[in-house]
Residue frames as qw, qx, qy, qz and C-alpha x, y, z in Angstrom:
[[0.401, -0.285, 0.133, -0.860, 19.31, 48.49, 13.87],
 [0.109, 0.014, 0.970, -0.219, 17.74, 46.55, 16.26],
 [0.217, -0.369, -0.879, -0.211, 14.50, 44.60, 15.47],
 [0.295, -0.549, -0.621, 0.475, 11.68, 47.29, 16.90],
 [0.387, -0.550, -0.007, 0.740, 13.07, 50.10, 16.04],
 [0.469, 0.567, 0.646, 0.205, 11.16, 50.76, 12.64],
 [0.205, 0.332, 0.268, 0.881, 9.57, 52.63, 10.73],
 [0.311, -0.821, -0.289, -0.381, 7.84, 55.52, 12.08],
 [0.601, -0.716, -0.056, 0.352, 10.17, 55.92, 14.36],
 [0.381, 0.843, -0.213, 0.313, 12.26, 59.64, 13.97],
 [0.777, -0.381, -0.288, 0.410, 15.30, 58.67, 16.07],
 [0.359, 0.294, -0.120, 0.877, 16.68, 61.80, 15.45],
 [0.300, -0.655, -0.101, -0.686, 14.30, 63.38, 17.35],
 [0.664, -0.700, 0.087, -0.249, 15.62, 61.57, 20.55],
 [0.460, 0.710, -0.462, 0.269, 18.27, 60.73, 22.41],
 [0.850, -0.283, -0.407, 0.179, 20.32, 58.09, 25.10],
 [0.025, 0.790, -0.418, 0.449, 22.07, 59.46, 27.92],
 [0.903, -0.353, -0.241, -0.032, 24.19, 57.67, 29.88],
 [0.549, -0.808, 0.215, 0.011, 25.44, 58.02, 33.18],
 [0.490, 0.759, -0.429, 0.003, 29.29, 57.19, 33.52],
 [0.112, -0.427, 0.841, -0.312, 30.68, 55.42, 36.42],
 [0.634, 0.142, 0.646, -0.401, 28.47, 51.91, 36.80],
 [0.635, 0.655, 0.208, -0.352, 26.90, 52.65, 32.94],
 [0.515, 0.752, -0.399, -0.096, 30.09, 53.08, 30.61],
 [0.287, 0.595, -0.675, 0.330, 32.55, 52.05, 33.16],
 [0.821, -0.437, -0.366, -0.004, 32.90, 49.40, 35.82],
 [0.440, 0.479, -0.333, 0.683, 34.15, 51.33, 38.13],
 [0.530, -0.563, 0.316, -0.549, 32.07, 51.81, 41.40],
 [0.873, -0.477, -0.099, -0.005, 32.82, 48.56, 42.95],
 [0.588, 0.056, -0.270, 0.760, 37.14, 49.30, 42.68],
 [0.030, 0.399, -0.224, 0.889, 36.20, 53.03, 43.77],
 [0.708, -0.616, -0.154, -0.311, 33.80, 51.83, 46.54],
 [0.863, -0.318, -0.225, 0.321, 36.78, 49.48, 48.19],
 [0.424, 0.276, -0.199, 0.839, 39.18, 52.42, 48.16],
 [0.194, -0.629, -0.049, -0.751, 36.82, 54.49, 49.58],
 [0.887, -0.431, -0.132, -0.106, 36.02, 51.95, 52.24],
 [0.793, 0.070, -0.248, 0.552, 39.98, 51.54, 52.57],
 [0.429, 0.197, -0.303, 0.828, 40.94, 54.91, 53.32],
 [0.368, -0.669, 0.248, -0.596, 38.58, 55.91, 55.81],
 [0.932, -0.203, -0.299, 0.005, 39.30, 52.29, 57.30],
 [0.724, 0.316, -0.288, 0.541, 42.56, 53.61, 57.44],
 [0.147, -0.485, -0.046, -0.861, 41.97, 56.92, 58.44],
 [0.579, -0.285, 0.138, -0.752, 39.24, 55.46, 61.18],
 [0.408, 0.207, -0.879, -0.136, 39.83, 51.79, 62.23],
 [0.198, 0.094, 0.796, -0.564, 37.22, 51.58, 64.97],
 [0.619, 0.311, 0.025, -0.721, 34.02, 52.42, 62.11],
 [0.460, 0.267, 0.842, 0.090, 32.34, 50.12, 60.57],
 [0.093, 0.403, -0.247, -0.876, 32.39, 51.97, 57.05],
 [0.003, 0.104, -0.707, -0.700, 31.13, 50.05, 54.42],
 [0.004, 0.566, 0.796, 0.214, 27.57, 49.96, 55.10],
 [0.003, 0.717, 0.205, -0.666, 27.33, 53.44, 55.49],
 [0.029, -0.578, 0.289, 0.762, 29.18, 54.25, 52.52],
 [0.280, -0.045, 0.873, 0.398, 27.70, 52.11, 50.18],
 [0.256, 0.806, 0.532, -0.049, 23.87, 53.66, 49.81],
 [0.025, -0.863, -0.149, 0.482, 25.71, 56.94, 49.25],
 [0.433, -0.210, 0.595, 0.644, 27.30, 55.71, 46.05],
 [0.307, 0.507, 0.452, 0.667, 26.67, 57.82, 42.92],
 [0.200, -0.956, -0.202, 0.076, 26.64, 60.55, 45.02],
 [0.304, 0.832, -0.356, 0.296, 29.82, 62.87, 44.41],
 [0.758, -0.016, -0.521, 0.392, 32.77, 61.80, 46.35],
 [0.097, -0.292, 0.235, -0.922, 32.73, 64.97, 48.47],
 [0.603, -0.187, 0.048, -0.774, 29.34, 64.16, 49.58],
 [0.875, -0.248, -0.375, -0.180, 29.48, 60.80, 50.10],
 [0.502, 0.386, -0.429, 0.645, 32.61, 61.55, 52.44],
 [0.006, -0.256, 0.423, -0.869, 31.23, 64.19, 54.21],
 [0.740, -0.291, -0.133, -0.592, 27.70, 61.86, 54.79],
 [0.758, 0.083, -0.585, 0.276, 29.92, 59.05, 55.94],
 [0.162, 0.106, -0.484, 0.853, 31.65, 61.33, 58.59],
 [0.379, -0.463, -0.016, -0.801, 28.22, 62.79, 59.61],
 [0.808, -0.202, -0.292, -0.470, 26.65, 59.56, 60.19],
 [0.813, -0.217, -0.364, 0.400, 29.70, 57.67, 62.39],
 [0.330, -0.928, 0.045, 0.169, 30.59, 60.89, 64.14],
 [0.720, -0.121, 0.246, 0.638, 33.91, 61.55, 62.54],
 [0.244, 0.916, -0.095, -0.305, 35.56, 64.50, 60.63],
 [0.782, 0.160, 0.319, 0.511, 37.81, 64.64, 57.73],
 [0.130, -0.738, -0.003, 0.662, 39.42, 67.77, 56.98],
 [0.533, 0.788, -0.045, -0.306, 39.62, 69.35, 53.53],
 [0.250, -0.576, 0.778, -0.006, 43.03, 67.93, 53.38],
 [0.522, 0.091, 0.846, -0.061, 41.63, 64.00, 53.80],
 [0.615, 0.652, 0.293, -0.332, 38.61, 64.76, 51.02],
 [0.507, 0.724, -0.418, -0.209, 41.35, 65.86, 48.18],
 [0.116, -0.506, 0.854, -0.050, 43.56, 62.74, 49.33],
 [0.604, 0.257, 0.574, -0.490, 40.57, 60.78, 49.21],
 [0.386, 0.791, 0.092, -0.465, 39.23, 61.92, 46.65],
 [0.397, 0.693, -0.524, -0.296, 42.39, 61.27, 43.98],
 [0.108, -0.384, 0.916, 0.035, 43.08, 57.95, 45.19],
 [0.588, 0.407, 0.653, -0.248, 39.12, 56.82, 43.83],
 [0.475, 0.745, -0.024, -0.467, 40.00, 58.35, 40.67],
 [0.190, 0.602, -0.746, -0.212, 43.03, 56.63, 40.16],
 [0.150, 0.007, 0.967, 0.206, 42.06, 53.33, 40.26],
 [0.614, 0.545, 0.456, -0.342, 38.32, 54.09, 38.87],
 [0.401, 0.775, -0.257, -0.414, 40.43, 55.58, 35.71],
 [0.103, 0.414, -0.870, -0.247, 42.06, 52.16, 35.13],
 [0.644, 0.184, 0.661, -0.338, 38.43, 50.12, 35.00],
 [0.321, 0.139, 0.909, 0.226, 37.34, 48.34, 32.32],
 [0.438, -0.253, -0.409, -0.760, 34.30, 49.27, 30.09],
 [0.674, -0.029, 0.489, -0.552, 31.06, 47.68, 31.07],
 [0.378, 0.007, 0.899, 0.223, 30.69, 44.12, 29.86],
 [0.352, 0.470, 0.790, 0.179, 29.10, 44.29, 26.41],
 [0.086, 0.786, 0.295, -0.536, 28.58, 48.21, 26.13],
 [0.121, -0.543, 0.406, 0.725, 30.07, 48.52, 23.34],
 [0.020, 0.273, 0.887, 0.373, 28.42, 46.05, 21.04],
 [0.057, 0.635, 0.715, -0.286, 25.07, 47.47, 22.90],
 [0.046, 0.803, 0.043, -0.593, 25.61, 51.38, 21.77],
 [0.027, 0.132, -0.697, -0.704, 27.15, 50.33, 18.31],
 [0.020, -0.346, -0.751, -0.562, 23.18, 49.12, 17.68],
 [0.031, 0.802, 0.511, -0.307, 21.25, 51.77, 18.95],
 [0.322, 0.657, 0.613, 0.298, 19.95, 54.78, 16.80],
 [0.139, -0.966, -0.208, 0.064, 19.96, 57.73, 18.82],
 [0.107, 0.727, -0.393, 0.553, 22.07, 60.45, 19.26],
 [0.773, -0.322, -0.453, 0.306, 24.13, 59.46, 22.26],
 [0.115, 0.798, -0.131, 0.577, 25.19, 61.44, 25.13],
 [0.696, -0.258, -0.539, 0.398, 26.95, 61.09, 28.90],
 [0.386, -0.778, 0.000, -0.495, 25.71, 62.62, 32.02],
 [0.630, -0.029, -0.651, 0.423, 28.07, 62.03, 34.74],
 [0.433, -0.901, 0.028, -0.030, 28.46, 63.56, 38.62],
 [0.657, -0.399, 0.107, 0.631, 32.30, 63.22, 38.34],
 [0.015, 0.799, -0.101, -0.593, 33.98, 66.23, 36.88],
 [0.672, 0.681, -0.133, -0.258, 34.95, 66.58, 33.10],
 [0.176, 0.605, -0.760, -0.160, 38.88, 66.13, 33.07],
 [0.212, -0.285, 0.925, -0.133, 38.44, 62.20, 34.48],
 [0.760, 0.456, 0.369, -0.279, 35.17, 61.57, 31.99],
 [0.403, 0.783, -0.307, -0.361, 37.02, 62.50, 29.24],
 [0.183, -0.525, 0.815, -0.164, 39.97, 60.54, 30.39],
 [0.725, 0.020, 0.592, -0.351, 37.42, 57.40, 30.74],
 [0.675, 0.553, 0.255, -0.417, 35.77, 57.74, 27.72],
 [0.436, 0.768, -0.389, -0.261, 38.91, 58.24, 25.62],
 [0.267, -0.537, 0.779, -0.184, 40.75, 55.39, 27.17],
 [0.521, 0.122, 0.814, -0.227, 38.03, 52.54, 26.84],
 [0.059, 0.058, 0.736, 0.672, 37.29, 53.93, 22.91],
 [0.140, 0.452, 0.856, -0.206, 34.05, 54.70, 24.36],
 [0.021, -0.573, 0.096, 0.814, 34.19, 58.48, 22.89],
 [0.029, 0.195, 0.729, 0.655, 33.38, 57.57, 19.34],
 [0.036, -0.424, -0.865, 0.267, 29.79, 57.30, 20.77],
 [0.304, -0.756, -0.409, 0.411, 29.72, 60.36, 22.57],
 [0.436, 0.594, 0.037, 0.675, 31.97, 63.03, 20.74],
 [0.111, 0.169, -0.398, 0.895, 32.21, 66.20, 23.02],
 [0.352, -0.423, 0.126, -0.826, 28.51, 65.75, 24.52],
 [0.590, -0.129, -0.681, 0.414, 29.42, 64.94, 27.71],
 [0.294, -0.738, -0.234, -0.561, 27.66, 66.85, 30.64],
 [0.676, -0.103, -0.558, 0.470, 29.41, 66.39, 34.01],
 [0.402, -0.728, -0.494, 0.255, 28.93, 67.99, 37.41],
 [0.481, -0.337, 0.059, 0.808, 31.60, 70.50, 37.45],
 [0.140, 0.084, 0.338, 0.927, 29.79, 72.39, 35.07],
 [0.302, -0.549, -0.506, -0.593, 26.72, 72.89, 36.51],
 [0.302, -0.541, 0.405, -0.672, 25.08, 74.29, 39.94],
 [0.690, -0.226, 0.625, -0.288, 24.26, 70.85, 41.48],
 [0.156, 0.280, -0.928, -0.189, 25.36, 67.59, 41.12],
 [0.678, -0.382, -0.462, -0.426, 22.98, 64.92, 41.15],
 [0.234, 0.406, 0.860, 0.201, 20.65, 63.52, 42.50],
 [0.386, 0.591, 0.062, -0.706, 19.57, 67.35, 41.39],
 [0.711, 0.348, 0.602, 0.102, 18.80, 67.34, 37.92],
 [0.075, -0.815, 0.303, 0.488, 21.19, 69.87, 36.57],
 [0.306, -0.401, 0.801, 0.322, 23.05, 67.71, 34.61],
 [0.371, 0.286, 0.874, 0.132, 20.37, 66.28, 32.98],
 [0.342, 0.847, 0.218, -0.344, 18.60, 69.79, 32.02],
 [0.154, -0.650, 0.588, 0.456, 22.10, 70.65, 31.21],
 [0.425, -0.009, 0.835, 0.349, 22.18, 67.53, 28.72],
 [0.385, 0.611, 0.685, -0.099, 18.87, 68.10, 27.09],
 [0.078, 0.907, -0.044, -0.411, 19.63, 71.69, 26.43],
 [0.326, -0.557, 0.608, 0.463, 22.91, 70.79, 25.11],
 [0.328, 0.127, 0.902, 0.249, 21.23, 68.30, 22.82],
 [0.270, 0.022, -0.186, -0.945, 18.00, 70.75, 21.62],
 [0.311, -0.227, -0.857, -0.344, 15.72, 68.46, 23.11],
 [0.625, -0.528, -0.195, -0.540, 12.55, 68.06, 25.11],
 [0.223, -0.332, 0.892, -0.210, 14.01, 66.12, 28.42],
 [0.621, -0.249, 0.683, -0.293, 11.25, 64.14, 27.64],
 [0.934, 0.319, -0.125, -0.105, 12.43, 62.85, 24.60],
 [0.198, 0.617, -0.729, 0.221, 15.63, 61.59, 26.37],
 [0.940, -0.141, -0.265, -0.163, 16.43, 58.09, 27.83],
 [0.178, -0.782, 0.531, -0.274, 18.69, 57.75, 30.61],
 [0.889, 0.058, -0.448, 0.078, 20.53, 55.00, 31.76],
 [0.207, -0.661, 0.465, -0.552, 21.59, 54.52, 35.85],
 [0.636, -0.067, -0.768, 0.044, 22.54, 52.54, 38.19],
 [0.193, -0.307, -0.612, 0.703, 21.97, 54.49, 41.47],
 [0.171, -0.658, -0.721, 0.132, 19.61, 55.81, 43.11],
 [0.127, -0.575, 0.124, 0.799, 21.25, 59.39, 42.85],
 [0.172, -0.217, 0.509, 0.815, 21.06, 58.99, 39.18],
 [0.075, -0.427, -0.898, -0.072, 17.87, 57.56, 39.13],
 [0.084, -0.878, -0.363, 0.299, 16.12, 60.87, 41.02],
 [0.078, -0.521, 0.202, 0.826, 18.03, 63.31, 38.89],
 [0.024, -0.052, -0.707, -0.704, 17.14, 62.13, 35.53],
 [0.001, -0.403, -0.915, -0.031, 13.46, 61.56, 37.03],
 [0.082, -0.681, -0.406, 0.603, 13.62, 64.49, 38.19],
 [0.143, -0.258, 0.368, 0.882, 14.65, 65.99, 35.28],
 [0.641, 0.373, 0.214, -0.636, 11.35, 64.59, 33.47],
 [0.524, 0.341, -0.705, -0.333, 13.03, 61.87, 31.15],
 [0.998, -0.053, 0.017, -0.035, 12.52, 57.75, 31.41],
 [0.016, 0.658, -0.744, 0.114, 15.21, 56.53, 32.70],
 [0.890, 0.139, -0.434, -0.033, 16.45, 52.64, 32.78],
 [0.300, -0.747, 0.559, -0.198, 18.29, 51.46, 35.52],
 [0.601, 0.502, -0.614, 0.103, 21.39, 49.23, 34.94],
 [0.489, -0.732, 0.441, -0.176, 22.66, 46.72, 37.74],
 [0.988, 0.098, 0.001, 0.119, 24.96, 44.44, 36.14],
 [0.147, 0.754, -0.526, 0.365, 28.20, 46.48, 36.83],
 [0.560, 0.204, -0.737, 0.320, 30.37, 44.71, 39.47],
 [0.224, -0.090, 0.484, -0.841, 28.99, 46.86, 42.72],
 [0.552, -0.230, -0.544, -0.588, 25.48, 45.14, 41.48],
 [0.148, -0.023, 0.902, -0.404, 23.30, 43.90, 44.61],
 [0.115, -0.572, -0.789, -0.190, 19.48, 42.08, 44.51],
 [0.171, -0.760, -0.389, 0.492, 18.36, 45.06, 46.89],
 [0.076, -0.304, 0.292, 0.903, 19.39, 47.46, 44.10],
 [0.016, 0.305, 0.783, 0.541, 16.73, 46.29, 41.93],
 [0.139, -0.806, -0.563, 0.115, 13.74, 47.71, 44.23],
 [0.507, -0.576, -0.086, 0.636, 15.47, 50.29, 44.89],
 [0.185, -0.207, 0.461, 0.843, 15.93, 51.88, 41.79],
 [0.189, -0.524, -0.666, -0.496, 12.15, 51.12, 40.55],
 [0.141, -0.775, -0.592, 0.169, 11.03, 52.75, 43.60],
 [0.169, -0.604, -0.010, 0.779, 13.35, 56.01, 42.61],
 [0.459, 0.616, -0.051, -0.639, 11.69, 55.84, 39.34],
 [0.125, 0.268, -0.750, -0.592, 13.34, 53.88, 36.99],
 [0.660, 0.273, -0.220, -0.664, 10.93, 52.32, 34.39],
 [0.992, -0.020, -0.088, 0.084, 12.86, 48.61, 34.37],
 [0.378, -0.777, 0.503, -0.027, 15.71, 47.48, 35.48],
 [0.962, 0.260, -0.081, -0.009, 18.00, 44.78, 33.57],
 [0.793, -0.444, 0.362, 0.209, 21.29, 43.11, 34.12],
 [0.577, 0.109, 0.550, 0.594, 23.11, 42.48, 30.32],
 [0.126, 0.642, -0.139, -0.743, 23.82, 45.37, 28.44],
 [0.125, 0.048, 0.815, 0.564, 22.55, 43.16, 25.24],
 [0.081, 0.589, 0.804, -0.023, 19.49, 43.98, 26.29],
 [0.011, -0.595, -0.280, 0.753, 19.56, 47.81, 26.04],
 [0.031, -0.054, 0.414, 0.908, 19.23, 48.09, 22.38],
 [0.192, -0.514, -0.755, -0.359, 15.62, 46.41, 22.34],
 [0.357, -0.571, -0.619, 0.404, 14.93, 48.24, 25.25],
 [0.115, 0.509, 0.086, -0.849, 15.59, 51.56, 23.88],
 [0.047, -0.186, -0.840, -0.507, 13.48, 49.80, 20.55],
 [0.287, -0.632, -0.718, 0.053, 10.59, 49.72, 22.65],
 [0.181, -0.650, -0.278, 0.684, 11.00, 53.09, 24.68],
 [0.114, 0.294, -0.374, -0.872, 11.44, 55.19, 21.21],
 [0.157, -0.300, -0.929, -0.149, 8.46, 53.34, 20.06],
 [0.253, -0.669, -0.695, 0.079, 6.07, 54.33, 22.53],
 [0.167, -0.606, -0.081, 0.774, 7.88, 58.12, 22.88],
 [0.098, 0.013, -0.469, -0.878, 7.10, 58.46, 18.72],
 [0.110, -0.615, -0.740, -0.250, 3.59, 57.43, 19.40],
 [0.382, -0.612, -0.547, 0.424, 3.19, 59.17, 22.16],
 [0.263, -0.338, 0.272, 0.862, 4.55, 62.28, 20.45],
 [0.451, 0.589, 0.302, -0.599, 1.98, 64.96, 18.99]]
Protein backbone atom coordinates (compact mmCIF):
# COMPACT_ATOMS: atom_id res chain seq x y z
CA UNK A 1 0.00 0.00 0.00
CA UNK A 2 1.22 3.08 -0.99
CA UNK A 3 2.59 5.62 1.58
CA UNK A 4 -0.78 7.98 2.12
CA UNK A 5 -3.11 5.71 1.98
CA UNK A 6 -3.62 5.07 5.85
CA UNK A 7 -5.47 4.74 8.33
CA UNK A 8 -8.81 6.15 8.28
CA UNK A 9 -9.07 5.56 5.06
CA UNK A 10 -12.21 2.80 4.13
CA UNK A 11 -10.98 1.89 0.63
CA UNK A 12 -13.66 -0.31 0.31
CA UNK A 13 -15.93 2.24 0.20
CA UNK A 14 -14.39 3.52 -3.16
CA UNK A 15 -13.33 2.74 -6.23
CA UNK A 16 -10.76 3.35 -9.62
CA UNK A 17 -12.16 3.29 -12.92
CA UNK A 18 -10.29 3.22 -15.76
CA UNK A 19 -10.87 4.07 -19.16
CA UNK A 20 -9.36 1.48 -21.72
CA UNK A 21 -7.79 2.51 -24.88
CA UNK A 22 -4.88 5.31 -23.87
CA UNK A 23 -5.34 4.11 -19.84
CA UNK A 24 -4.79 0.18 -19.87
CA UNK A 25 -3.68 0.00 -23.39
CA UNK A 26 -1.44 1.92 -25.73
CA UNK A 27 -3.40 1.80 -28.32
CA UNK A 28 -4.75 5.20 -29.71
CA UNK A 29 -1.69 6.32 -31.40
CA UNK A 30 -1.51 2.62 -33.76
CA UNK A 31 -5.47 3.07 -34.08
CA UNK A 32 -5.18 6.83 -34.86
CA UNK A 33 -2.56 6.05 -37.97
CA UNK A 34 -4.94 3.44 -39.37
CA UNK A 35 -7.62 5.59 -39.11
CA UNK A 36 -5.70 8.37 -40.76
CA UNK A 37 -4.57 5.58 -43.39
CA UNK A 38 -7.77 4.45 -44.56
CA UNK A 39 -9.57 7.48 -45.15
CA UNK A 40 -6.13 8.67 -46.78
CA UNK A 41 -6.78 5.89 -48.83
CA UNK A 42 -10.26 6.12 -49.28
CA UNK A 43 -9.79 10.19 -49.85
CA UNK A 44 -6.27 11.23 -51.04
CA UNK A 45 -6.98 14.90 -51.69
CA UNK A 46 -8.00 15.53 -47.48
CA UNK A 47 -5.88 16.50 -45.24
CA UNK A 48 -7.14 13.97 -42.45
CA UNK A 49 -5.15 13.90 -39.59
CA UNK A 50 -5.86 17.09 -38.01
CA UNK A 51 -9.34 16.64 -38.17
CA UNK A 52 -9.33 13.28 -36.90
CA UNK A 53 -7.19 13.61 -34.14
CA UNK A 54 -9.40 16.00 -31.55
CA UNK A 55 -12.13 13.43 -32.21
CA UNK A 56 -10.15 10.64 -30.59
CA UNK A 57 -11.86 8.81 -27.70
CA UNK A 58 -14.83 9.37 -29.37
CA UNK A 59 -16.36 5.97 -30.78
CA UNK A 60 -15.03 5.07 -34.09
CA UNK A 61 -18.41 5.54 -35.76
CA UNK A 62 -18.46 9.03 -34.63
CA UNK A 63 -15.26 10.05 -35.13
CA UNK A 64 -15.71 8.77 -38.88
CA UNK A 65 -18.80 10.23 -39.47
CA UNK A 66 -17.32 13.88 -37.83
CA UNK A 67 -14.33 13.51 -40.08
CA UNK A 68 -16.59 13.14 -43.24
CA UNK A 69 -18.83 16.04 -42.00
CA UNK A 70 -16.10 18.39 -41.54
CA UNK A 71 -13.99 17.76 -45.12
CA UNK A 72 -17.19 17.29 -47.06
CA UNK A 73 -16.94 13.62 -47.76
CA UNK A 74 -19.19 10.50 -47.21
CA UNK A 75 -18.46 7.04 -46.22
CA UNK A 76 -21.07 4.58 -46.59
CA UNK A 77 -22.05 2.04 -43.95
CA UNK A 78 -19.98 -0.34 -45.86
CA UNK A 79 -16.51 1.96 -45.36
CA UNK A 80 -17.43 2.50 -41.32
CA UNK A 81 -17.54 -1.54 -40.68
CA UNK A 82 -14.25 -1.83 -42.92
CA UNK A 83 -12.92 0.91 -41.04
CA UNK A 84 -13.91 0.19 -38.19
CA UNK A 85 -12.27 -3.66 -37.94
CA UNK A 86 -9.09 -2.67 -39.33
CA UNK A 87 -8.57 -0.10 -35.86
CA UNK A 88 -9.42 -3.00 -33.86
CA UNK A 89 -7.09 -5.22 -35.26
CA UNK A 90 -4.09 -3.60 -34.76
CA UNK A 91 -5.36 -1.69 -31.41
CA UNK A 92 -5.93 -5.52 -30.14
CA UNK A 93 -2.20 -6.28 -30.65
CA UNK A 94 -0.92 -3.04 -28.37
CA UNK A 95 0.98 -3.30 -25.57
CA UNK A 96 -0.19 -2.46 -21.97
CA UNK A 97 0.57 1.02 -20.82
CA UNK A 98 4.13 1.48 -19.63
CA UNK A 99 4.15 0.68 -15.91
CA UNK A 100 0.30 -0.04 -15.38
CA UNK A 101 0.70 -2.89 -14.03
CA UNK A 102 3.10 -2.33 -11.20
CA UNK A 103 0.80 1.00 -10.69
CA UNK A 104 -2.73 -1.04 -10.10
CA UNK A 105 -0.89 -3.97 -8.25
CA UNK A 106 -0.41 -0.96 -5.38
CA UNK A 107 -3.54 0.63 -5.24
CA UNK A 108 -6.40 -0.35 -2.74
CA UNK A 109 -9.56 0.09 -4.36
CA UNK A 110 -11.84 -1.96 -5.98
CA UNK A 111 -10.92 -1.58 -9.61
CA UNK A 112 -13.05 -1.24 -12.55
CA UNK A 113 -12.92 -0.34 -16.62
CA UNK A 114 -15.11 2.05 -18.38
CA UNK A 115 -14.47 1.94 -21.98
CA UNK A 116 -16.44 3.51 -25.31
CA UNK A 117 -15.32 0.45 -27.39
CA UNK A 118 -17.68 -2.45 -27.22
CA UNK A 119 -17.28 -5.47 -24.76
CA UNK A 120 -16.07 -8.44 -27.09
CA UNK A 121 -12.55 -6.31 -27.96
CA UNK A 122 -12.22 -5.06 -24.01
CA UNK A 123 -12.36 -8.31 -22.91
CA UNK A 124 -10.04 -9.46 -25.60
CA UNK A 125 -7.55 -6.50 -24.35
CA UNK A 126 -7.76 -7.06 -20.95
CA UNK A 127 -7.31 -10.83 -21.14
CA UNK A 128 -4.42 -10.67 -23.47
CA UNK A 129 -2.15 -8.04 -21.60
CA UNK A 130 -3.05 -10.09 -17.99
CA UNK A 131 -4.66 -6.91 -17.22
CA UNK A 132 -8.08 -8.80 -16.13
CA UNK A 133 -6.83 -10.00 -12.79
CA UNK A 134 -7.49 -6.32 -11.80
CA UNK A 135 -10.73 -5.98 -13.20
CA UNK A 136 -12.61 -9.44 -13.08
CA UNK A 137 -15.96 -9.09 -15.05
CA UNK A 138 -16.49 -5.23 -14.03
CA UNK A 139 -15.99 -3.89 -17.14
CA UNK A 140 -18.61 -1.30 -18.44
CA UNK A 141 -18.33 -0.59 -22.19
CA UNK A 142 -20.47 1.35 -24.62
CA UNK A 143 -22.38 -1.31 -26.25
CA UNK A 144 -24.22 -1.75 -23.26
CA UNK A 145 -25.52 1.35 -22.59
CA UNK A 146 -27.70 4.26 -24.35
CA UNK A 147 -24.76 6.64 -25.10
CA UNK A 148 -21.33 6.38 -25.47
CA UNK A 149 -19.21 8.90 -24.08
CA UNK A 150 -18.51 11.83 -23.76
CA UNK A 151 -22.28 11.09 -22.23
CA UNK A 152 -21.91 9.69 -18.98
CA UNK A 153 -23.70 6.42 -19.33
CA UNK A 154 -20.94 4.37 -18.87
CA UNK A 155 -19.85 5.87 -15.96
CA UNK A 156 -23.46 5.82 -14.13
CA UNK A 157 -23.48 2.42 -15.57
CA UNK A 158 -20.07 1.68 -13.62
CA UNK A 159 -21.04 3.18 -10.35
CA UNK A 160 -24.27 1.32 -10.26
CA UNK A 161 -22.56 -1.77 -11.16
CA UNK A 162 -20.14 -1.18 -8.33
CA UNK A 163 -22.97 0.04 -5.43
CA UNK A 164 -21.43 3.23 -5.27
CA UNK A 165 -21.95 6.95 -4.98
CA UNK A 166 -20.27 8.21 -8.50
CA UNK A 167 -18.79 10.39 -6.23
CA UNK A 168 -16.85 8.03 -4.50
CA UNK A 169 -15.26 6.87 -7.83
CA UNK A 170 -11.92 7.96 -9.48
CA UNK A 171 -11.56 7.89 -13.06
CA UNK A 172 -8.70 7.81 -15.08
CA UNK A 173 -8.63 9.47 -18.99
CA UNK A 174 -6.87 10.57 -21.44
CA UNK A 175 -9.35 12.44 -23.73
CA UNK A 176 -11.34 14.90 -23.64
CA UNK A 177 -14.44 12.59 -24.40
CA UNK A 178 -13.56 10.71 -21.34
CA UNK A 179 -12.79 13.51 -19.40
CA UNK A 180 -16.62 15.16 -19.87
CA UNK A 181 -18.30 11.84 -19.31
CA UNK A 182 -16.84 10.88 -16.07
CA UNK A 183 -17.23 14.74 -15.09
CA UNK A 184 -20.21 14.56 -16.11
CA UNK A 185 -21.03 11.72 -14.38
CA UNK A 186 -20.05 13.57 -10.96
CA UNK A 187 -16.74 11.60 -10.11
CA UNK A 188 -12.89 13.16 -10.01
CA UNK A 189 -11.37 12.12 -12.66
CA UNK A 190 -7.37 12.14 -13.46
CA UNK A 191 -6.26 12.60 -16.75
CA UNK A 192 -3.41 10.40 -18.15
CA UNK A 193 -1.13 11.65 -21.15
CA UNK A 194 1.76 9.50 -21.24
CA UNK A 195 0.33 6.87 -23.73
CA UNK A 196 2.08 7.15 -27.15
CA UNK A 197 -0.75 9.58 -28.92
CA UNK A 198 0.40 12.01 -25.84
CA UNK A 199 0.72 15.82 -27.04
CA UNK A 200 1.75 19.18 -24.68
CA UNK A 201 -1.72 20.70 -25.92
CA UNK A 202 -3.43 17.69 -24.30
CA UNK A 203 -2.50 18.79 -20.97
CA UNK A 204 -4.80 22.10 -21.03
CA UNK A 205 -7.06 20.50 -22.59
CA UNK A 206 -8.06 17.96 -20.38
CA UNK A 207 -7.88 20.37 -17.13
CA UNK A 208 -10.13 22.60 -18.91
CA UNK A 209 -12.69 19.42 -19.50
CA UNK A 210 -12.37 18.87 -15.88
CA UNK A 211 -9.80 16.70 -14.98
CA UNK A 212 -8.38 17.45 -11.46
CA UNK A 213 -4.40 16.85 -12.60
CA UNK A 214 -2.91 15.56 -15.19
CA UNK A 215 0.44 13.33 -15.03
CA UNK A 216 2.63 11.51 -17.43
CA UNK A 217 4.15 8.04 -15.47
CA UNK A 218 1.77 5.69 -14.39
CA UNK A 219 4.14 5.38 -11.06
CA UNK A 220 2.58 8.16 -10.08
CA UNK A 221 -1.08 7.02 -9.91
CA UNK A 222 -0.87 5.08 -6.78
CA UNK A 223 0.05 8.29 -4.60
CA UNK A 224 -2.29 10.05 -6.51
CA UNK A 225 -5.18 7.93 -5.81
CA UNK A 226 -3.40 8.08 -1.88
CA UNK A 227 -4.20 11.56 -1.84
CA UNK A 228 -7.68 11.59 -3.71
CA UNK A 229 -9.12 8.72 -1.19
CA UNK A 230 -7.75 10.82 1.51
CA UNK A 231 -9.54 13.87 0.96
CA UNK A 232 -12.91 11.74 -0.40
CA UNK A 233 -12.78 9.85 3.40
CA UNK A 234 -12.58 13.23 4.95
CA UNK A 235 -14.74 14.70 2.98
CA UNK A 236 -17.24 11.89 3.54
CA UNK A 237 -20.13 12.39 6.25
Amino acid sequence: MTAGTSAGASVGNFALICDCDGVLIDSEAVAARMLVHELEARWPDANVEPVVLPLLGLRIEKVLQGTAAQLGKRLSAEDIEAIRRAVEAVAMQAPAVDGIEAALAQVPLTKACASNSFRPYVETVLARTGLVRFFGDRVFCADAVPNPKPAPDVYLAAAQGLGLAPSACLVVEDSVTGVTAATAAGMTVLGFIGGGHASDAQIDALHAAGARSVFDDMMQLPELVAQWTLSATAATP
